[in-house]
C-alpha positions in Angstrom: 4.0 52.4 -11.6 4.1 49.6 -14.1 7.9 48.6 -12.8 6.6 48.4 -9.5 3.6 46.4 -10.2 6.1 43.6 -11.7 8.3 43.9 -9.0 5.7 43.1 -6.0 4.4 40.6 -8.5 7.9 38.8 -8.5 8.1 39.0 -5.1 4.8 37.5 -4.4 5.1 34.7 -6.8 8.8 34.1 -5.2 7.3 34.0 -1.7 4.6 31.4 -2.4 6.9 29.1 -4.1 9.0 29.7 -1.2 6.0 28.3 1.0 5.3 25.1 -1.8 5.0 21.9 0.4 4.9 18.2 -0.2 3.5 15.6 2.4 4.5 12.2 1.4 2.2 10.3 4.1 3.0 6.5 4.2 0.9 4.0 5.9 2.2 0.3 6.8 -1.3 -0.6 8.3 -2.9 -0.3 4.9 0.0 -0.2 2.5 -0.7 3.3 0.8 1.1 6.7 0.5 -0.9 9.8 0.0 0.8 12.8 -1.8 0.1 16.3 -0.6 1.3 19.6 -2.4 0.6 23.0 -1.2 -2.4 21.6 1.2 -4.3 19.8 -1.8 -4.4 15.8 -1.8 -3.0 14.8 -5.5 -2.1 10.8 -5.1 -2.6 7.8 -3.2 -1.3 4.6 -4.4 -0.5 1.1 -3.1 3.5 0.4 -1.8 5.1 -1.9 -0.3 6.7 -1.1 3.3 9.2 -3.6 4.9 8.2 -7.0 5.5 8.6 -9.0 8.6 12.2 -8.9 10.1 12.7 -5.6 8.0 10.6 -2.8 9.3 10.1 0.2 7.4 11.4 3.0 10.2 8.2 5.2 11.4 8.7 8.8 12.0 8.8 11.9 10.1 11.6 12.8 7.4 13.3 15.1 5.2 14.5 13.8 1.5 18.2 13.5 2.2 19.4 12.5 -1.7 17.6 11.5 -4.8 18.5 9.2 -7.8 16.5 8.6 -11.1 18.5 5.6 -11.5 20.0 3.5 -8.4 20.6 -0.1 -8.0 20.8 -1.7 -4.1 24.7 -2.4 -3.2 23.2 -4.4 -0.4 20.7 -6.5 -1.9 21.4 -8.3 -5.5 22.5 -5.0 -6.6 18.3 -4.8 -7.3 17.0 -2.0 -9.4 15.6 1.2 -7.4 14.2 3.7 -9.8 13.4 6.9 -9.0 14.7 6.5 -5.7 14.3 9.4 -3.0 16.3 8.3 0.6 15.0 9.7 3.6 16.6 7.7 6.2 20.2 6.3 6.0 19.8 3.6 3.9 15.8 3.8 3.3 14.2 5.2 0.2 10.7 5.4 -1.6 11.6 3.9 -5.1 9.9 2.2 -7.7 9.6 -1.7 -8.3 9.2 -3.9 -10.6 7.3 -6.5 -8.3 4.0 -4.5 -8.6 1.9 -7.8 -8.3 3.2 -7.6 -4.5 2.4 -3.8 -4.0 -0.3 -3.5 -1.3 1.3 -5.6 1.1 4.9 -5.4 3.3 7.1 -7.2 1.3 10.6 -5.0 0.9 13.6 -5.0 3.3 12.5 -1.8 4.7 12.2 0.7 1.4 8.9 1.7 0.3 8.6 0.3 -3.2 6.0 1.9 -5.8 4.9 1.1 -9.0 7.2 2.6 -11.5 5.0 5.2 -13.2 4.0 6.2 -9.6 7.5 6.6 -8.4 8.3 8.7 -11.3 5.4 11.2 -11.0 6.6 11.4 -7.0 9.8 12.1 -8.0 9.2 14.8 -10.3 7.1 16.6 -7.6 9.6 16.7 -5.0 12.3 17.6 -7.4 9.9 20.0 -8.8 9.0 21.3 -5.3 12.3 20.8 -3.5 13.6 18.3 -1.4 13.8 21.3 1.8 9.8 21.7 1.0 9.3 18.1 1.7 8.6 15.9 4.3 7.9 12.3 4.3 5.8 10.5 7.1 5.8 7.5 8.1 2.9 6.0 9.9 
């Protein structure tokens, strides 16, 4: 009995970390993301969407690659920490401009304060890219 008491409890706990979710909700009309994991809000901090001329792309996404360390071939070569692309060239990343966080002011990314973009990219990696989905409003 014992044996199969820790074998339905290893398949339980597989199952509901099977069914783990992350919602990344982003919002250009007030320049804030919320964070979502398993159905419980855990974040909401201030970004940065696209500014004029560079539109941060609405819809809803799937993380497509991730990189702790990644630096823009198409602009300056600029630092993009703890990146997480969701659409072609897009990402949520950190920044180092933090005094402009709040308000659009990227080339489309969604830029985060460092620290932020770190604890965002430990939860999806944590959580899996396939369990989450990034929205943007």
């Amino acid at each position: 009995m014992g044996a199969l008491a820790a074998l339905t409890f290893i398949t339980l706990a597989a199952s509901q970390q099977a069914e783990a979710s992350v919602v990344v909700n982003i919002s250009r009309s007030s320049q804030t993301m919320s964070v979502v994991v398993d159905g419980t809000p855990r974040y909401r901090w201030r970004v940065s969407t696209g500014r004029r001329g560079f539109g941060t792309p609405a819809g809803t996404y799937r993380p497509q690659m991730m990189a702790r360390s990644w630096f823009s071939k198409k602009y300056y070569n600029s630092p993009m920490p703890h990146a997480i692309f969701f659409h072609g060239g897009f990402a949520i990343h950190g920044t180092y401009e933090i005094a402009r966080l709040g308000g659009p002011a990227s080339h489309g990314c969604v830029r985060l304060d460092p620290g932020n973009a770190t604890t965002l990219f430990g939860v999806v990696q944590r959580e899996g890219m396939g369990a989450t989905t990034i929205v943007v409003h």
